[in-house]
C-alpha positions in Angstrom: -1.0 0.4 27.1 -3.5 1.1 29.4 -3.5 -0.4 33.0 -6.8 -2.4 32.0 -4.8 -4.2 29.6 -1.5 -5.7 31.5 -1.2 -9.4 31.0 1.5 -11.5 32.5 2.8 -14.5 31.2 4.0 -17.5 33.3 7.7 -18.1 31.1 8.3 -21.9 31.6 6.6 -24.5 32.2 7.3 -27.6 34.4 10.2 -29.6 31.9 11.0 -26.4 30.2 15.2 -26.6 28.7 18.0 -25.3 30.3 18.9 -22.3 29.2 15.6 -20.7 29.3 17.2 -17.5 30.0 18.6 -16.6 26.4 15.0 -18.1 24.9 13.5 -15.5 26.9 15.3 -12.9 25.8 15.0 -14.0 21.9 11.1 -14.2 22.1 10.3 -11.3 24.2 10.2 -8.7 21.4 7.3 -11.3 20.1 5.6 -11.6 23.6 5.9 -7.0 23.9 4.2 -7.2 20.8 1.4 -10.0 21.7 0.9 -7.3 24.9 2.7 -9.4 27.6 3.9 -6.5 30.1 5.6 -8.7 32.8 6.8 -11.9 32.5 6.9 -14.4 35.6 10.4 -16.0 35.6 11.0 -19.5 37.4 12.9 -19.4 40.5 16.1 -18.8 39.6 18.2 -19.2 42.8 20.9 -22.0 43.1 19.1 -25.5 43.4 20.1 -28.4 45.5 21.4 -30.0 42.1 21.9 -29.1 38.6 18.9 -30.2 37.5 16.8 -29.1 40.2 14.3 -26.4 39.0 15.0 -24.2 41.4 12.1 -24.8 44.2 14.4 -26.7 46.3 16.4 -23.8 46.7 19.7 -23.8 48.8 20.9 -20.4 47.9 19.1 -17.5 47.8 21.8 -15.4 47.2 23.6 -17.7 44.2 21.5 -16.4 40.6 24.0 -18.8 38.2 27.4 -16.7 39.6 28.7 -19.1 41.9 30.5 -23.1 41.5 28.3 -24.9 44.2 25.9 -28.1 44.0 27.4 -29.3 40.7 27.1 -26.5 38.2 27.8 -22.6 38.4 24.7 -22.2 36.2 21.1 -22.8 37.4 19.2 -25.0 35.3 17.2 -21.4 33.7 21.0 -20.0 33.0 23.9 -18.0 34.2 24.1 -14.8 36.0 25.0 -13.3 32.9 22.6 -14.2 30.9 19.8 -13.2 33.6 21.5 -9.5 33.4 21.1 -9.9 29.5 17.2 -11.0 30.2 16.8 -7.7 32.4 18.0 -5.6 29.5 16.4 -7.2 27.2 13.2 -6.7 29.4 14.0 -2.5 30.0 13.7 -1.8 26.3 10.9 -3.4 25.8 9.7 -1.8 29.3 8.8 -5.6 30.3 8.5 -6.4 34.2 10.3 -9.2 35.6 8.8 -10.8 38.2 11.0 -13.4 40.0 9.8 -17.0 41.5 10.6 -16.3 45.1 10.9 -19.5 47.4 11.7 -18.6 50.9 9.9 -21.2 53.1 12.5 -23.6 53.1 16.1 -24.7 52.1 17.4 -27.6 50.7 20.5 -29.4 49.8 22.1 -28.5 53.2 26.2 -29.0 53.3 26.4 -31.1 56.5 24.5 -32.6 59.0 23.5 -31.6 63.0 22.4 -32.8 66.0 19.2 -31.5 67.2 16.3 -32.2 69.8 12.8 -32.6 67.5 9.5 -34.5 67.9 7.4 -36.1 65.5 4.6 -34.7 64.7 1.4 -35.7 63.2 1.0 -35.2 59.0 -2.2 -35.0 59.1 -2.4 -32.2 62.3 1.0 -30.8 62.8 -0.1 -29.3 66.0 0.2 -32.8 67.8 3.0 -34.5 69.0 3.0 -38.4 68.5 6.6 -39.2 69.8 9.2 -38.3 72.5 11.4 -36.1 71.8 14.9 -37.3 70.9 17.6 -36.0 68.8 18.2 -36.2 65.5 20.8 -35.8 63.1 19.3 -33.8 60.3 21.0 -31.8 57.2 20.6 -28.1 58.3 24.4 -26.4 57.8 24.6 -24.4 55.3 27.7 -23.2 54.3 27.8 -22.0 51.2 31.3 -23.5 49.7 31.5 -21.6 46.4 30.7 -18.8 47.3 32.6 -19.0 50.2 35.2 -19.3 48.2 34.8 -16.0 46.4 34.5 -14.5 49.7 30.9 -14.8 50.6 30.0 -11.8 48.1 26.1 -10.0 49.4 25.7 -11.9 52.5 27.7 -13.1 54.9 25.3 -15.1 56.7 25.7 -19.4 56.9 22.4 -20.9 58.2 22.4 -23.8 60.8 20.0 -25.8 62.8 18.9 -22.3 65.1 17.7 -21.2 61.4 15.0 -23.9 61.2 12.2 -25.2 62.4 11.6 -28.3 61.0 12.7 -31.1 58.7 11.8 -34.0 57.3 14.6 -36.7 57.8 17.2 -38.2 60.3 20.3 -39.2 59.0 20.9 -41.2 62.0 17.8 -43.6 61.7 17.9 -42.9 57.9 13.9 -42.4 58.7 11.5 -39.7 57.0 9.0 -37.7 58.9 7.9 -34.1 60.1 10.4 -33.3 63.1 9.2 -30.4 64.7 12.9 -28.9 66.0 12.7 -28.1 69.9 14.4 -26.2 72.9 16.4 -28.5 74.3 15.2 -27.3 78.1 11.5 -28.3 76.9 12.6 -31.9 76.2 11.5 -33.3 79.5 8.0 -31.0 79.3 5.5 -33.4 79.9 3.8 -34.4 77.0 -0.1 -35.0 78.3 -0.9 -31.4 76.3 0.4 -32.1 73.1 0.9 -35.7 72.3 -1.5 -38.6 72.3 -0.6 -41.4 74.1 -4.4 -43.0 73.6 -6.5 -43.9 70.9 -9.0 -41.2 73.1 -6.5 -39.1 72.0 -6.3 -40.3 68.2 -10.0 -39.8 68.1 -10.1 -36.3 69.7 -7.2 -35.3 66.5 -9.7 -36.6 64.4 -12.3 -35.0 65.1 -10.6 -32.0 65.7 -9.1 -31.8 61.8 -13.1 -32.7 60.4 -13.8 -29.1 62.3 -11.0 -27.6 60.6 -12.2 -28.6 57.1 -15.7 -27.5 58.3 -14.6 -24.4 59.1 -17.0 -21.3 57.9 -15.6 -18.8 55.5 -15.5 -16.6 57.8 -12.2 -15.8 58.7 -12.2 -13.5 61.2 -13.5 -16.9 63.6 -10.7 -19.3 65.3 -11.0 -22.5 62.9 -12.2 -24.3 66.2 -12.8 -23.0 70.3 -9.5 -22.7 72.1 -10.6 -25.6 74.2 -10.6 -27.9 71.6 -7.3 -27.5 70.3 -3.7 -29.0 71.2 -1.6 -27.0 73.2 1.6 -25.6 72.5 5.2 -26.2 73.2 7.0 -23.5 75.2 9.6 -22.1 72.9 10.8 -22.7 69.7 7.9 -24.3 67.1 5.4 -23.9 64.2 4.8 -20.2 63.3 1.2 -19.7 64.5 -0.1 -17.0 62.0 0.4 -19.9 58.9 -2.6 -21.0 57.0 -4.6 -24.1 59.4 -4.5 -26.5 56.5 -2.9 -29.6 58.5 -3.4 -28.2 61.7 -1.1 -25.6 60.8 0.4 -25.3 57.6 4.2 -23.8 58.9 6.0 -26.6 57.1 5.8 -27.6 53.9 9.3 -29.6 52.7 12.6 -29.6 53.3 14.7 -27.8 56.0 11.6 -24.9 56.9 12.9 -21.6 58.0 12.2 -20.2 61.1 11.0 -16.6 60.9 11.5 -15.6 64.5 15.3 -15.5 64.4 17.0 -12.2 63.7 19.5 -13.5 61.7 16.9 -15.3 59.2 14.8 -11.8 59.3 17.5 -9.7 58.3 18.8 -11.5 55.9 15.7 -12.7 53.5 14.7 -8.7 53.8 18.3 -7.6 52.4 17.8 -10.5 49.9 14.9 -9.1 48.5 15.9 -5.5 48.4 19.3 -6.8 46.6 17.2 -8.3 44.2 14.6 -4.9 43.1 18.1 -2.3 43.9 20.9 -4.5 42.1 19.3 -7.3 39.8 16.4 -4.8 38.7 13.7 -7.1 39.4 10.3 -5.3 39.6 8.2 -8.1 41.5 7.9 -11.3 43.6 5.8 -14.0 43.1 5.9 -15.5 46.4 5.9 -19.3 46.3 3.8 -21.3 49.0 3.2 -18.1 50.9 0.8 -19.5 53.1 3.5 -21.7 54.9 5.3 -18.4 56.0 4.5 -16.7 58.9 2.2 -13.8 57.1 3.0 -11.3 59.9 7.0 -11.3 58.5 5.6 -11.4 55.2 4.1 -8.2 55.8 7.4 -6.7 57.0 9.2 -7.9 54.0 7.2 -6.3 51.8 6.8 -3.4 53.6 10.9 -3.0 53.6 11.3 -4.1 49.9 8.8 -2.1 48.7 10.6 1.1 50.0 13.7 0.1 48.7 11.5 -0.5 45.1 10.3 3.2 45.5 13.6 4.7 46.5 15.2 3.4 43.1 12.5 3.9 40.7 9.6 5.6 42.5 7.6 2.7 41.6 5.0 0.4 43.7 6.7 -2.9 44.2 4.8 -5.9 42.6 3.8 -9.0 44.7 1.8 -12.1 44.2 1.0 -14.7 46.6 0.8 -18.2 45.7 -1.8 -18.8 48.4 -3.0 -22.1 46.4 -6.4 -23.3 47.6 -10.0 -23.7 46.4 -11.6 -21.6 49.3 -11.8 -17.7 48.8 -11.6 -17.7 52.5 -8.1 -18.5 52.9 -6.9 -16.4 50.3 -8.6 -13.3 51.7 -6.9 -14.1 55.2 -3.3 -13.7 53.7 -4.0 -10.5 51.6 -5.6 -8.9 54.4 -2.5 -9.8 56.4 -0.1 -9.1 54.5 -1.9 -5.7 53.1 0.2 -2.1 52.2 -0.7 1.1 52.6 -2.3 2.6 49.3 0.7 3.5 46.8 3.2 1.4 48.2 3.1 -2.0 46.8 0.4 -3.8 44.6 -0.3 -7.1 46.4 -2.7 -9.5 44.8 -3.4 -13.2 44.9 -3.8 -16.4 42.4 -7.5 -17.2 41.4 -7.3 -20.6 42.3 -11.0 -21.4 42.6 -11.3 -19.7 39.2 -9.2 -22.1 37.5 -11.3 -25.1 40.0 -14.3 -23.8 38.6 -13.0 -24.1 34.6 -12.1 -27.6 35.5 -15.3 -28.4 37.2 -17.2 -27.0 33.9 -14.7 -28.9 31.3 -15.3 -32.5 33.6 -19.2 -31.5 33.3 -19.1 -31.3 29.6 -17.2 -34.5 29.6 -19.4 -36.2 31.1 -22.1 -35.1 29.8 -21.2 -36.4 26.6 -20.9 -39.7 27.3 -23.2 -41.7 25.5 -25.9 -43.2 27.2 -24.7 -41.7 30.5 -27.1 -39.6 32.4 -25.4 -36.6 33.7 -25.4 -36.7 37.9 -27.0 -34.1 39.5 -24.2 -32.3 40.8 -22.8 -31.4 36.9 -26.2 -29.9 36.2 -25.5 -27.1 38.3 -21.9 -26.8 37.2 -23.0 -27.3 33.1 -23.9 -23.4 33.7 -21.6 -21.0 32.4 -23.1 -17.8 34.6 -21.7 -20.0 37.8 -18.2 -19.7 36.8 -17.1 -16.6 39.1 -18.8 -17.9 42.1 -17.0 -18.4 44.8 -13.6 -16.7 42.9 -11.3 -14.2 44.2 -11.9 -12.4 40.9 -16.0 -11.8 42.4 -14.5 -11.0 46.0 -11.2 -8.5 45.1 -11.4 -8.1 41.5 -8.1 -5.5 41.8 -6.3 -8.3 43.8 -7.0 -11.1 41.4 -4.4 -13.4 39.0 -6.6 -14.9 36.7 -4.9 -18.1 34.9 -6.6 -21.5 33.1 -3.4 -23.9 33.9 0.3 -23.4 35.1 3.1 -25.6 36.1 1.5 -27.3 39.2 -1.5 -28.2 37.6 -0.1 -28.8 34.0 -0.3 -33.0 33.4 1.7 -35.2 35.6 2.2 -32.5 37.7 1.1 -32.8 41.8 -1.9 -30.8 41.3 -3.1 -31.9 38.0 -6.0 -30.3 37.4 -8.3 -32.1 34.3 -9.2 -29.3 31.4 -10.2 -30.2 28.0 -7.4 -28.8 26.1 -10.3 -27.6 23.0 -12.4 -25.7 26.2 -9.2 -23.7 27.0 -9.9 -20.7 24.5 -13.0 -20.7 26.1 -11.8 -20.6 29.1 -8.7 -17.6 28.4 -11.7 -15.5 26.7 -13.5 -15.0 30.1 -9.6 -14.3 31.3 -8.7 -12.3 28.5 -11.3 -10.2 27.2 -13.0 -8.6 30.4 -12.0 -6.2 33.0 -11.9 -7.7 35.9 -8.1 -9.0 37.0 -4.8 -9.4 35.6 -4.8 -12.3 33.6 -1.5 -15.0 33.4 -1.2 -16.9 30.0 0.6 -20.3 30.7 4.1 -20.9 28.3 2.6 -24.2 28.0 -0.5 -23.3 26.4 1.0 -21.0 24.0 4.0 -23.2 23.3 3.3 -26.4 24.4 5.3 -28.5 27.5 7.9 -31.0 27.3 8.1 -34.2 29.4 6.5 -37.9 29.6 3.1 -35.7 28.9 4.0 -33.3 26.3 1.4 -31.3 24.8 1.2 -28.9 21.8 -0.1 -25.3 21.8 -3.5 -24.9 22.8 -5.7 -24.0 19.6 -3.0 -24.2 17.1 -3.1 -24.4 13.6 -0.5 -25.3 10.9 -0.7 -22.4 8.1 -0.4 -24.7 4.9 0.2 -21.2 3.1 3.5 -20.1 5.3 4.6 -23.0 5.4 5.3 -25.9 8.4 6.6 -23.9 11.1 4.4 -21.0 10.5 1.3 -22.1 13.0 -1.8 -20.0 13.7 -2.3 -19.9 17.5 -5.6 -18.9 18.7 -4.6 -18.5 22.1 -1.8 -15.7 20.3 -4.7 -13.8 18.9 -6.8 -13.8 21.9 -4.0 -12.1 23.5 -3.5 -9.6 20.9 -7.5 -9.1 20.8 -7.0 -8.1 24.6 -4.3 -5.5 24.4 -5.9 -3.9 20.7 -10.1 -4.8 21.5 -10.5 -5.4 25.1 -11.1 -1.5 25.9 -13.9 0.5 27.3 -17.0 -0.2 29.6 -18.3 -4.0 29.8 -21.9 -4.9 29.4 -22.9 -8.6 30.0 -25.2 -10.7 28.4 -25.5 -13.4 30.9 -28.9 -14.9 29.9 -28.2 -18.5 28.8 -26.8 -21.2 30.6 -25.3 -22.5 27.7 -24.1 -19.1 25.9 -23.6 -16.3 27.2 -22.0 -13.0 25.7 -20.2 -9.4 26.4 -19.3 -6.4 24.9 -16.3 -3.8 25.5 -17.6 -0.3 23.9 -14.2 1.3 23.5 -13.0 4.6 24.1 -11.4 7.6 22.4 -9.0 6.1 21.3 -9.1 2.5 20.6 -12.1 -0.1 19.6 -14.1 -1.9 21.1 -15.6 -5.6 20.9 -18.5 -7.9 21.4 -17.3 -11.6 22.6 -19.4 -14.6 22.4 -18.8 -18.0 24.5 -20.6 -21.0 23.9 -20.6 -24.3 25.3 -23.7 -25.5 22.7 -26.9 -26.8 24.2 -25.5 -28.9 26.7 -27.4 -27.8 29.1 -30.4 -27.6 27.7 -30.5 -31.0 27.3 -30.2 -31.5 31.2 -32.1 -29.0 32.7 -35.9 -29.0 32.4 -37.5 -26.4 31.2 -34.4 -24.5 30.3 -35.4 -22.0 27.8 -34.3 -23.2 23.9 -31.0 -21.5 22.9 -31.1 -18.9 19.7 -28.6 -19.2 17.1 -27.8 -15.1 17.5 -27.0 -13.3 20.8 -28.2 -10.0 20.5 -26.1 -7.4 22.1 -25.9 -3.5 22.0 -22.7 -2.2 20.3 -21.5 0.4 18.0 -23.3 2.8 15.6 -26.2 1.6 13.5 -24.7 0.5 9.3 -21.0 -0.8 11.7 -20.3 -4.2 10.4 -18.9 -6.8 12.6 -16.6 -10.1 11.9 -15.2 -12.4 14.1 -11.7 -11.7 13.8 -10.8 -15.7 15.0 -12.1 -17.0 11.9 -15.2 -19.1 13.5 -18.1 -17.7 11.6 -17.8 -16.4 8.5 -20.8 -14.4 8.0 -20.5 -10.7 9.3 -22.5 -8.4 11.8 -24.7 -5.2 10.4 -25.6 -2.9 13.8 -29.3 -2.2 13.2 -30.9 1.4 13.8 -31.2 0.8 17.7 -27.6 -0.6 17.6 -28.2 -3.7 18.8 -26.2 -6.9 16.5 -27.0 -10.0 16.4 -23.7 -12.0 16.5 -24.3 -15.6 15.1 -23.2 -18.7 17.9 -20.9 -21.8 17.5 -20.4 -23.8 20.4 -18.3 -25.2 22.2 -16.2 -22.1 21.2 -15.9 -18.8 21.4 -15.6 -15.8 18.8 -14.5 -11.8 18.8 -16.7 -9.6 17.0 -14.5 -6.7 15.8 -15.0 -3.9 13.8 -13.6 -4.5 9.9 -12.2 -1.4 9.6 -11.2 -1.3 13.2 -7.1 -0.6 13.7 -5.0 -3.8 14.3 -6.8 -6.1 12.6 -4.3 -5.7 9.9 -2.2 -7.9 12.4 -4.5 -11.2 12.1 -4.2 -14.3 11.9 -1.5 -14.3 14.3 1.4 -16.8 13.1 4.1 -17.8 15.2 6.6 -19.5 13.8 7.6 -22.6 16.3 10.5 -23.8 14.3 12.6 -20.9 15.2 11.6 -21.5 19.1 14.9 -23.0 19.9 17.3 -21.2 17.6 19.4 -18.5 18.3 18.2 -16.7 15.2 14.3 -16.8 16.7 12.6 -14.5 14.9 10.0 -12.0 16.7 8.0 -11.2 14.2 4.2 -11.9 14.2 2.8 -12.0 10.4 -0.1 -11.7 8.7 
């Protein structure tokens, strides 16, 4: 398969099972064969309690092996049945790419006494109490695996580890705690607190600058004059993200990346991980919380311990989560490898803002007797949707994705998507060059929980039977690894439907993709010109007939003499023209058969 046509797939979603491990490796030969080459695994590190997911982490080094917090499993699996997952994976030549979550720790054996100072949540730069101490839950000692005899690492974290928290066990009160020197206690505080409500004001105003800030991020956020001064000693990390002032801590017990000990150890952790567990990447969870100058180390020194074993770049993707483009450029350019030595690229967050920002639009527009505001007229425009989007700015450094488990429903960052748009939405993810494209396990499976959801865009086949379902979202992913090939051309003249086509190469097809969202916006925007019922687009050889291999229209596509089609609409939708005697089409409609999901006897087979 051709580098154009990787496609990740994000493996679980937000209630997903427990043993998600051994349903991984049952369905994989299914997802190889639907042209998934790497799968994102959740993080799989001991949790702070059985049933934790694994993002409140409290050892790194503890993959399902060890008896601690409850359970020697994790709630994904065993140790044993991770090593089954990786073989699983190397036959199919599948990369795993593991759920990394270094910022903080959690679930901490005993407590400590420690100077700290509240801090502001809204500005974490500025102090709003004394300091005092505080007995807060920062020794970890690792009992179970202690008990084996502290097997890969040796190291027990404690309160010099950290840099923050957010409770004292003393006063039994939440907050930020900023941890502190003790010899900077008696400082005086006239820099960094505010004792007045002059001082309230001037953190006030100073946050409305930071959220004004230009794009441009080679600028300071504000002048040096206007902003807090800082601590002597131990503090925030100050090359973070400046979401919050500064965006250093983020939950939990937050490591502090300036100690030695912490250094050493997370960089042995990850090269244990790509020399002994065979992982192949990192997504790096909340990566703008960590200082970005040791990120850069950290890939730098796992990345040559990736090469030495396999002679491979090492794989890296930040979850730098945030609607401006700005802010993800700043951490890619920080955290940037030389050519050859590790692929590092970046979520499309504003992409998937954008979908949802459409998907309201259409909502709203439908609403009967409800005059569309102004600002969804520019939005009800489907040639907007890359503006502003990493995948416009660094097309090679862009994960493309329509939902995952943070924005799934009921989740923190909910984001609101018409579920019937979504095909839509994975076509412009799917089908065209530009980035590598993540396909949610909710969407193609469906999610669990108090807001469960089915597939997206299945169907049940009344001719296979219950269990046998068509899933569109399926066949859009098999249309990208056997169709999506070959120079794009665009065909970006409607607002309301707009259209592309892949011309192939020498060795595989080629195809012509329509998206529609009907004539929504015409019926908005004065003097928008009337929408055809054909988009005419250049493909092919003249007598090549064209069908839309999803099943939407049913009449086919003739290439005239100048080899230009005209490829009938349907909207809100979308449809892939393929040729009918192109190869792989054999392989539609693509059934998957959800009854066996949970079996041990899951079939992998996709059938026509």
């Amino acid at each position: 398969m051709s580098a154009s046509n990787k496609m990740m797939l994000q493996s679980f979603e937000w209630h997903s099972e427990k043993a998600h491990y051994s349903r991984l490796a049952r369905i994989l030969p299914t997802l190889s064969r639907l042209g998934v080459t790497s799968i994102w695994l959740p993080p799989g590190c001991k949790a702070m309690n059985p049933n934790g997911a694994g993002y409140d982490v409290y050892d790194l080094w503890d993959l399902g092996e060890f008896d601690q917090k409850g359970a020697r499993r994790t709630h994904w699996g065993s140790r044993d049945e991770l090593d089954e997952l990786r073989q699983k994976s190397k036959e199919l030549e599948v990369d795993l790419i593991w759920d990394a979550v270094l910022s903080h720790k959690a679930g901490a054996d005993s407590t400590e006494e420690v100077w700290a100072v509240e801090v502001d949540r809204g500005d974490r730069r500025l102090e709003i109490a004394s300091p005092k101490q505080i007995e807060a839950w920062l020794r970890f000692d690792f009992p179970g695996r202690q008990h084996a005899g502290m097997p890969y690492s040796q190291m027990r974290w404690h309160s010099a580890h950290f840099n923050g928290t957010d409770w004292d066990h003393r006063e039994r009160g939440k907050a930020v705690f900023k941890l502190i020197d003790p010899d900077t206690r008696s400082k005086s505080q006239s820099a960094y607190s505010r004792p007045s409500a002059a001082r309230v004001l001037s953190a006030q105003r100073l946050r409305s600058l930071l959220r004004r800030r230009s794009s441009n991020i080679t600028r300071s956020p504000v002048n040096s004059s206007q902003q807090p001064h800082r601590r002597p000693g131990k503090g925030w990390a100050d090359d973070v993200d400046y979401e919050n002032g500064n965006a250093d801590y983020l939950m939990f017990s937050n490591v502090s990346w300036t100690h030695p000990e912490v250094r050493s150890d997370v960089i042995n952790w990850g090269k244990w991980m790509v020399e002994d567990i065979s992982i192949d990447g990192f997504r790096i969870d909340a990566a703008r919380h960590i200082s970005y100058s040791y990120m850069r180390e950290w890939i730098t020194a796992v990345a040559h311990s990736r090469h030495a074993k396999t002679g491979k770049e090492l794989f890296v993707l930040g979850e730098v989560w945030h609607g401006e483009v700005a802010r993800i450029l700043r951490w890619l350019d920080a955290v940037q490898q030389p050519p050859g030595h590790a692929q590092v690229l970046a979520f499309d967050a504003p992409l998937l803002y954008n979908f949802s920002h459409l998907s309201e639009a259409i909502t709203e527009s439908k609403k009967p007797g409800d005059v569309p505001r102004l600002p969804a007229i520019g939005v009800l425009d489907l040639r907007t949707l890359f503006r502003g989007t990493l995948i416009a700015s660094r097309p090679h450094q862009a994960v493309t994705m329509v939902t995952n488990h943070d924005t799934q429903p009921g989740r923190e960052f909910t984001t609101p998507m018409d579920r019937k748009l979504k095909p839509l939405f994975y076509a412009f993810i799917l089908l065209r060059r530009e980035g590598l494209p993540c396909v949610f396990w909710g969407d193609l499976f469906g999610t669990h929980g108090p807001l469960s959801e089915p597939p997206v865009g299945h169907s049940q086949s009344s001719k296979e039977g219950e269990n046998n379902q068509r899933n569109i979202l399926a066949e859009l992913m098999m249309c990208r690894k056997l169709f999506a090939h070959g120079l794009q051309r665009d065909y970006w003249d409607s607002p309301s439907c707009i259209g592309w086509t892949r011309t192939g190469d020498e060795m595989r097809p080629g195809c012509a993709v329509v998206v529609s969202i009907g004539n929504i916006a015409q019926a908005i925007q004065k003097g928008a010109r009337a929408q055809s019922n054909y988009k005419k687009m250049f493909l092919g050889k003249p007598g090549d007939v064209f069908y839309d291999i999803l099943g939407h229209i049913a009449e086919d596509v003739r290439i005239d003499e100048k080899g230009i089609g005209s490829f009938p609409l349907r909207g809100p939708g979308v449809s892939v023209f393929v040729g009918k005697d192109a190869p792989g089409v054999e392989d539609f409609p693509v059934l998957l058969d959800f009854g066996l999901l949970y079996s041990s006897t899951l079939s992998s087979r996709i059938s026509a």
